[in-house]
N, CA and C of each residue as an Amber inpcrd file, in Angstrom:
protein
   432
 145.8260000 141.1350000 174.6550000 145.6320000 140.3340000 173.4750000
 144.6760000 141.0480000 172.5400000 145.2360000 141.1240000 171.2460000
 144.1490000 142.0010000 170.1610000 142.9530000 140.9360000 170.1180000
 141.8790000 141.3280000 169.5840000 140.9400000 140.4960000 169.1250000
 141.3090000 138.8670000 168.5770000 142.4200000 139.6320000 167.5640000
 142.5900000 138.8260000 166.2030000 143.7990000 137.3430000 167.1300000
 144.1870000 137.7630000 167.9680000 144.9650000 136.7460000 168.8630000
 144.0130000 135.7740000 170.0120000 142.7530000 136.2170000 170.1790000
 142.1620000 135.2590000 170.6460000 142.0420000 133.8420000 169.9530000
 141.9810000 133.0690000 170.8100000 141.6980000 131.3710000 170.6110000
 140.3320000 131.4550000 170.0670000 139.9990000 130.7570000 168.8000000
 138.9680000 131.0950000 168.2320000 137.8420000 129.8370000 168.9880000
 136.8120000 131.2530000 168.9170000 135.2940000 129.6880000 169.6430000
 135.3230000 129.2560000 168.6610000 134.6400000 127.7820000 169.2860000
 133.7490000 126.9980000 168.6750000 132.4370000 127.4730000 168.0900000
 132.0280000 127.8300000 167.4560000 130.8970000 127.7090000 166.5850000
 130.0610000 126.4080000 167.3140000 128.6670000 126.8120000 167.5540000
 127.7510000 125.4110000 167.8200000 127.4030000 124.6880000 166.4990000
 127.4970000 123.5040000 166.7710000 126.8340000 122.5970000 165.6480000
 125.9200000 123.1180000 165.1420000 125.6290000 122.8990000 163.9700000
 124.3530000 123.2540000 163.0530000 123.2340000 122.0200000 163.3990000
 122.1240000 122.0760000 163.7570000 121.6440000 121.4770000 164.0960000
 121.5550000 120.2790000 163.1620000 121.5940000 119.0730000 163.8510000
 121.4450000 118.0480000 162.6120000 119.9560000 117.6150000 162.1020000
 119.4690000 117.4810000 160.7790000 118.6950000 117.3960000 160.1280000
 117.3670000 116.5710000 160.8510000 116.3170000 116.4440000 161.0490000
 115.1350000 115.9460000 161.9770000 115.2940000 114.2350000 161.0120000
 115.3270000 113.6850000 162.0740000 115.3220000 112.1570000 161.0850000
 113.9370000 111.4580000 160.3770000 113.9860000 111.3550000 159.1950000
 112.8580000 111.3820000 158.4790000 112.3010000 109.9220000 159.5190000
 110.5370000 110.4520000 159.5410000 110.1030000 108.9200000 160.1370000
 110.0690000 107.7680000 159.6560000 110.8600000 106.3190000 160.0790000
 110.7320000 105.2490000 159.3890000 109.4540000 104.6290000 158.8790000
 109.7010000 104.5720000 157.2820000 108.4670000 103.9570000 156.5650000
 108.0600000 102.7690000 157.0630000 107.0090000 102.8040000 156.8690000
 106.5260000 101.3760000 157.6590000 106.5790000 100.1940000 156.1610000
 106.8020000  99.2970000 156.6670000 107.1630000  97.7790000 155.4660000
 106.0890000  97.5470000 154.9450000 105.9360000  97.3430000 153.3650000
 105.4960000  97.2620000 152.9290000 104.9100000  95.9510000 152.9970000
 103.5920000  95.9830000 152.7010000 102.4900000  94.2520000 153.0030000
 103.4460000  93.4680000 152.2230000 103.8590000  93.6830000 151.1080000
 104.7460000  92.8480000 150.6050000 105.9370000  92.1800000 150.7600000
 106.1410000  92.9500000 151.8140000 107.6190000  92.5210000 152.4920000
 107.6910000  91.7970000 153.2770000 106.2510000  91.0070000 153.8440000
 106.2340000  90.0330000 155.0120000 106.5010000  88.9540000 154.6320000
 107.2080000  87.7270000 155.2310000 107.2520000  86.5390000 154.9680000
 106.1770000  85.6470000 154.2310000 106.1810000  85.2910000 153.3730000
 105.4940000  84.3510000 152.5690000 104.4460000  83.9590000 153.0300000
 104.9400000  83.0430000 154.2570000 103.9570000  82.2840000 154.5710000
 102.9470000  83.1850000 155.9850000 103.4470000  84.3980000 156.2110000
 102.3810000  85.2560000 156.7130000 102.1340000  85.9530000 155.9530000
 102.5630000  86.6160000 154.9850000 101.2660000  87.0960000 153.8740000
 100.5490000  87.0480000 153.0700000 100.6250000  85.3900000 152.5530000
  99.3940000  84.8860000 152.0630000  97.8410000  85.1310000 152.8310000
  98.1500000  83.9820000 153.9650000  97.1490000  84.0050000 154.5970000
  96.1500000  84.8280000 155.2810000  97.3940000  85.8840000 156.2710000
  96.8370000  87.5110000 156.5740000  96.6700000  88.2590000 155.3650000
  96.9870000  88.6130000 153.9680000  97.1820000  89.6640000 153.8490000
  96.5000000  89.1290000 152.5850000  96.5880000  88.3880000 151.5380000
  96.0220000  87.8030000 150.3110000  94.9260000  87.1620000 150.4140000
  94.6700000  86.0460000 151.5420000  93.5560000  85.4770000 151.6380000
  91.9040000  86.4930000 151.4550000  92.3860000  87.4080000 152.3480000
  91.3670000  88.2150000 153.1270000  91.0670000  89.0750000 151.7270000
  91.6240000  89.5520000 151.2190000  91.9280000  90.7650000 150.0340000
  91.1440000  89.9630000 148.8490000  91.6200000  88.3560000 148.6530000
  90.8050000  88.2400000 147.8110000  89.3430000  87.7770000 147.8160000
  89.0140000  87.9610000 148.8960000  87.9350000  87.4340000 149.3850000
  86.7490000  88.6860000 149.2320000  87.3520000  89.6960000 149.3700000
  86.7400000  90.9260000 149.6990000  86.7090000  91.6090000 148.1310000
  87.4320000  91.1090000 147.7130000  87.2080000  91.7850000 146.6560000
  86.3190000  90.9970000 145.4360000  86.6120000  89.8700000 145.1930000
  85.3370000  89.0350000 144.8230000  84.0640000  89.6170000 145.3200000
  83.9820000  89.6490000 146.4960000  82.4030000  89.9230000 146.6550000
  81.9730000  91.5870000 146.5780000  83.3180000  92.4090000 146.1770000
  83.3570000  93.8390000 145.6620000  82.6690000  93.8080000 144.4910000
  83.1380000  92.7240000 143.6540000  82.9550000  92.6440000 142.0560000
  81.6810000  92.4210000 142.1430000  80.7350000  91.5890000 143.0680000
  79.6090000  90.8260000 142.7050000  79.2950000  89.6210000 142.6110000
  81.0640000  89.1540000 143.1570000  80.3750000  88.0560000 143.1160000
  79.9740000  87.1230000 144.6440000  80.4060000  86.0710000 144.9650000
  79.6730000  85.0830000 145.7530000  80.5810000  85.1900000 146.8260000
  80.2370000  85.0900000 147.8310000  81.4360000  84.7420000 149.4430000
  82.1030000  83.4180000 148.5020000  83.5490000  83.2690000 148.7940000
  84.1370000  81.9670000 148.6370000  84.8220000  81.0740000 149.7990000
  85.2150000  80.4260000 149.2770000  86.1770000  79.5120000 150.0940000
  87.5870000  79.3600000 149.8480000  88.8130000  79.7850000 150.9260000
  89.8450000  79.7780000 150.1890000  90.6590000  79.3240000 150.7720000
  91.5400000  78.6540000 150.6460000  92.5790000  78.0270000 151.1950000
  93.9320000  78.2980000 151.2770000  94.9250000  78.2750000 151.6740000
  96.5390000  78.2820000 151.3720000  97.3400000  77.2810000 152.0180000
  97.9780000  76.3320000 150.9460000  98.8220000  74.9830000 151.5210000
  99.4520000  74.7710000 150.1260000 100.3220000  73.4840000 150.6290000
 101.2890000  73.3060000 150.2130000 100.8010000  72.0130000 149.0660000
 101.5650000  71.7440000 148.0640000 101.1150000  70.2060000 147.6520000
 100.8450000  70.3540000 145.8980000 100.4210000  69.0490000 145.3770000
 100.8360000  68.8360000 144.1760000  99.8210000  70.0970000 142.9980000
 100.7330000  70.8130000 142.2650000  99.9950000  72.1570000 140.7600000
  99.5250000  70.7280000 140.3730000  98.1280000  71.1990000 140.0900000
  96.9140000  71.1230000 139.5040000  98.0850000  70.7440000 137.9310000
  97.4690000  69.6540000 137.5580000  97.8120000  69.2280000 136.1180000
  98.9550000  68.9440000 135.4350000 100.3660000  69.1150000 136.6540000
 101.7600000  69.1050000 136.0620000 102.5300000  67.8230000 137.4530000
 101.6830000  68.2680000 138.8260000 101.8190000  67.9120000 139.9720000
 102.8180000  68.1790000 140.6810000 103.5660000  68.4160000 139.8790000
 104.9050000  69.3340000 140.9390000 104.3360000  70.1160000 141.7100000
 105.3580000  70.1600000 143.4130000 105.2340000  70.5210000 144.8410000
 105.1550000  71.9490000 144.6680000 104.0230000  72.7810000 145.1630000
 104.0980000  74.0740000 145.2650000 103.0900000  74.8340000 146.1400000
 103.4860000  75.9060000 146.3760000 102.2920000  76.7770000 147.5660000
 101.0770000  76.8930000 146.9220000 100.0790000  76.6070000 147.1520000
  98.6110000  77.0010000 146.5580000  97.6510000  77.9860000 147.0480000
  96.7640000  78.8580000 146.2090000  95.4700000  79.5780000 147.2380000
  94.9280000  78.7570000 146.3820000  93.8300000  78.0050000 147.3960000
  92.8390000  77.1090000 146.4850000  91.4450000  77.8030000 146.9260000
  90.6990000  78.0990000 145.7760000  89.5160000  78.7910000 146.4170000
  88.2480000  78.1710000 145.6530000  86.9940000  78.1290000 146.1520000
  86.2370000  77.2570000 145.8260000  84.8290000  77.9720000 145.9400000
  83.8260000  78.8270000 144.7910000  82.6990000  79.3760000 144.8480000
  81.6960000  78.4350000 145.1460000  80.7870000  79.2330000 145.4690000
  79.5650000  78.2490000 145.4820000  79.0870000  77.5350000 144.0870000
  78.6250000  76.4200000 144.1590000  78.1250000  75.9750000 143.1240000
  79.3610000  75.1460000 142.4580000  80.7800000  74.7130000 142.9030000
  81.5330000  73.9480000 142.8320000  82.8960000  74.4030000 142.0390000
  82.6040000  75.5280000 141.3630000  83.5910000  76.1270000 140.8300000
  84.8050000  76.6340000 141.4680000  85.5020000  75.8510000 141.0400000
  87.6700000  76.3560000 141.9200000  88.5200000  76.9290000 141.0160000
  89.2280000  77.5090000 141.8540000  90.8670000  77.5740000 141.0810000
  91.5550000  77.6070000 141.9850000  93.0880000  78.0150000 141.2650000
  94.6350000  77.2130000 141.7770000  95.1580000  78.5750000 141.2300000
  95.9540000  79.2330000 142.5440000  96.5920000  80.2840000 142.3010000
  97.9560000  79.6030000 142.8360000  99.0130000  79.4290000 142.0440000
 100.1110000  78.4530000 142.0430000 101.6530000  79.0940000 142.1820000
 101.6550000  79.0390000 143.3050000 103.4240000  79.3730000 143.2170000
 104.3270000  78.5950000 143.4640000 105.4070000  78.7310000 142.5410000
 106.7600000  77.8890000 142.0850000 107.5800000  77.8160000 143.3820000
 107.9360000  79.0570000 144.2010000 108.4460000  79.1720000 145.5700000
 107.5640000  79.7830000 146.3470000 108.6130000  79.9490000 147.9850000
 108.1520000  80.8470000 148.5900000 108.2920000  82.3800000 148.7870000
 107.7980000  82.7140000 147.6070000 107.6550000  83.9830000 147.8690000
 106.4850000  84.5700000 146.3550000 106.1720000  85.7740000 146.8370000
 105.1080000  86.2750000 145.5800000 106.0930000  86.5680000 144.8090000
 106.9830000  86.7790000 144.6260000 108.0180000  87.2110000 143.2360000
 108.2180000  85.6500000 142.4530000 107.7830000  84.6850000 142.9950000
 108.1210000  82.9580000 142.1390000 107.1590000  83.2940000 141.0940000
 107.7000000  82.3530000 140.3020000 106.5200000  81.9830000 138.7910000
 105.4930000  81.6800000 139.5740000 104.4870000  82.0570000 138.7860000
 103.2160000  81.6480000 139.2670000 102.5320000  81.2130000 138.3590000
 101.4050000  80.0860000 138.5450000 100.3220000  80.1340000 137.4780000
  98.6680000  80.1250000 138.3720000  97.9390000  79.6550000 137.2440000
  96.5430000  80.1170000 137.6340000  95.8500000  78.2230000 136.7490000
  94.9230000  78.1740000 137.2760000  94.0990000  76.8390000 136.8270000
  92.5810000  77.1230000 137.5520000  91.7480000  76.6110000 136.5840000
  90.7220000  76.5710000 137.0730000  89.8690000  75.4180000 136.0160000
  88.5530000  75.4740000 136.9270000  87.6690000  74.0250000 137.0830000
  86.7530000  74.4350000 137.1780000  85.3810000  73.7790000 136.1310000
  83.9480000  74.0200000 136.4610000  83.3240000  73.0200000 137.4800000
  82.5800000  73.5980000 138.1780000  82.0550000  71.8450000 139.1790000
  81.9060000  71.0170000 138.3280000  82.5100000  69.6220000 138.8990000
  82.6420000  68.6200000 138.8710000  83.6420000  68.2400000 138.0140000
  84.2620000  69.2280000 137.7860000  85.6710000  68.7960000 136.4100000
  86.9470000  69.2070000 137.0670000  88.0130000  68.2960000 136.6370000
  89.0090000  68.5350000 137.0430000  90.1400000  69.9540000 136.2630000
  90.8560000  70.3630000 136.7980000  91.6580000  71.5100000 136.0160000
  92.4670000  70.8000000 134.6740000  92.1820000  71.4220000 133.1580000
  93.1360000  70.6890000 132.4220000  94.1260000  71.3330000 131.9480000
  94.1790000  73.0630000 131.9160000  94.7300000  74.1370000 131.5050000
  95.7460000  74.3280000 132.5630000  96.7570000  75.0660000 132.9470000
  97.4610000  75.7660000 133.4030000  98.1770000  77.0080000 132.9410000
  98.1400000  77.7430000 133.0180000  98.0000000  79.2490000 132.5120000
  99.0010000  80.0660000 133.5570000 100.1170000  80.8160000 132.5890000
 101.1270000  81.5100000 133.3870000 100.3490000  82.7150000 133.8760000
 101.1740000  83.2120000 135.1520000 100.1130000  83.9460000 135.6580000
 101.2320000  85.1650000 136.3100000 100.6790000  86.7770000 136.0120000
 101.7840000  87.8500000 135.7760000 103.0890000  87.5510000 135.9260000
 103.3280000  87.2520000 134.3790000 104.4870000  86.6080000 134.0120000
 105.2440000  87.8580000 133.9070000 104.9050000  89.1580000 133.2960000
 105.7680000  90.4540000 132.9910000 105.9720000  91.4320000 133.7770000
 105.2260000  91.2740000 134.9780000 104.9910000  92.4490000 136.1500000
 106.8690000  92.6780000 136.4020000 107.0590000  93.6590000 136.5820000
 108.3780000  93.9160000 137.4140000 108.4010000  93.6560000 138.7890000
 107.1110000  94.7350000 139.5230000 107.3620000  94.8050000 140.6690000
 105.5980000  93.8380000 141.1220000 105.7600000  93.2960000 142.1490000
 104.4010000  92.5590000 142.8240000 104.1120000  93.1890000 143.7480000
 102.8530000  93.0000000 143.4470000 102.1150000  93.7030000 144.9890000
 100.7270000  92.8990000 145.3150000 100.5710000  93.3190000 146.4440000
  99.3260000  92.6200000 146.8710000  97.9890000  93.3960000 146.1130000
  98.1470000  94.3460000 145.7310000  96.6530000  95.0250000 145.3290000
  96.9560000  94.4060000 143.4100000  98.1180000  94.3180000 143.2030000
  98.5400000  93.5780000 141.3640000  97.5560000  91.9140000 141.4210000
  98.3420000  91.3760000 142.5560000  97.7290000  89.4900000 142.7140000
  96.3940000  89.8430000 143.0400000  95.6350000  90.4160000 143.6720000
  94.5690000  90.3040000 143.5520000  93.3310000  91.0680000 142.4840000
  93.7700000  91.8820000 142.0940000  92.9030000  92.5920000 140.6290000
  93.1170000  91.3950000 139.2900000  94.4050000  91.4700000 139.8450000
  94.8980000  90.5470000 137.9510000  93.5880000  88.9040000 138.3600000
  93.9430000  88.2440000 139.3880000  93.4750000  87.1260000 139.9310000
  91.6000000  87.0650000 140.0600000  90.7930000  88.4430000 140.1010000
  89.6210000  88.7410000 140.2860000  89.4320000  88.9850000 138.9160000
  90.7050000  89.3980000 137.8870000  90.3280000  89.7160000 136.9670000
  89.6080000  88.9650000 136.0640000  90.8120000  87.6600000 136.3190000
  90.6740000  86.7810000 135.7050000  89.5960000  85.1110000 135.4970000
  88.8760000  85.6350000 136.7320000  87.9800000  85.1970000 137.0940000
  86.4920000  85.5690000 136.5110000  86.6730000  87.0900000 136.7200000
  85.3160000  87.2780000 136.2650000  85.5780000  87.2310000 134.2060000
  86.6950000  86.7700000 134.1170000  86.7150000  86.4100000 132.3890000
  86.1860000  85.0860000 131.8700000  86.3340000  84.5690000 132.9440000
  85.1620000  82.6290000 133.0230000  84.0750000  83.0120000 133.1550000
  83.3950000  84.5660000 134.0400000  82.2270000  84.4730000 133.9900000
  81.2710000  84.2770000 135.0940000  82.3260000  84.4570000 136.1120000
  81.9980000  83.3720000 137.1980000  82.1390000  84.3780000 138.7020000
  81.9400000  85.7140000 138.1940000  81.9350000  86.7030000 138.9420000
  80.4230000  87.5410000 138.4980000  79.9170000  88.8690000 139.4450000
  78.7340000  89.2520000 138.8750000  77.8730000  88.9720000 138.4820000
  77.1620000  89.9800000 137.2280000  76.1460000  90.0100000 136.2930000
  76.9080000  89.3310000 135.5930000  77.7660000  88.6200000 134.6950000
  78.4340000  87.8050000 133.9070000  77.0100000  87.1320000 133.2070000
């Protein structure tokens, strides 16, 4: 048999490509009602007292927006010296409308205020800067 009449080898596979390592999920991608509490609660807590201002108190439940009363998820957080707000979502999830309300001690919320109404994408480090932001604009953070 000439060369050219042999049964042609197989060629070995080219090795197949190393499989890129799976990204790990983004904080944002956890269920609602575990990433408020793990992942938002804590964040905004820490970061308030980044800014200067006071340890708070914060909450996450369910029940009537501050000033309209329609049913919705709340972070209710509460500084020392009596001052709150109402970080308000429409559903469950951080992509729902949201708004924002707040209260000087001893007064009830009368405002409700849309809250990153234009963001495309949400994130946990967006809800909590915009939310600290907006806080220390009352005054009610820091040297204020």
């Amino acid at each position: 048999m000439t060369d050219s009449a042999k049964p042609a080898q197989a060629k070995p596979a080219a090795a197949a490509p190393a499989a890129k390592p799976a990204k790990p999920p983004a904080p944002e991608d956890k269920p609602f009602a575990e990433f408020v509490p793990q992942l938002l609660l804590p964040a905004i807590a820490k970061e308030i007292e980044a800014y200067g201002g006071p340890a708070c108190s914060l909450s996450f439940e369910q029940g009537p927006m501050p000033v309209v009363g329609s049913s919705c998820w709340m972070v209710i957080g509460e500084l020392p010296g009596g001052r709150r707000f109402w970080l308000c979502f429409t559903g469950e999830a951080i992509t729902s409308a949201k708004t924002i309300a707040v209260a000087e001690a001893g007064a009830e919320p009368s405002l409700l205020e849309s809250f990153l109404i234009d963001e495309k994408k949400m994130t946990l480090a967006l809800i909590v800067s915009r939310l600290v932001q907006r806080l220390n604009g009352q005054k009610w953070l820091g040297a204020n």
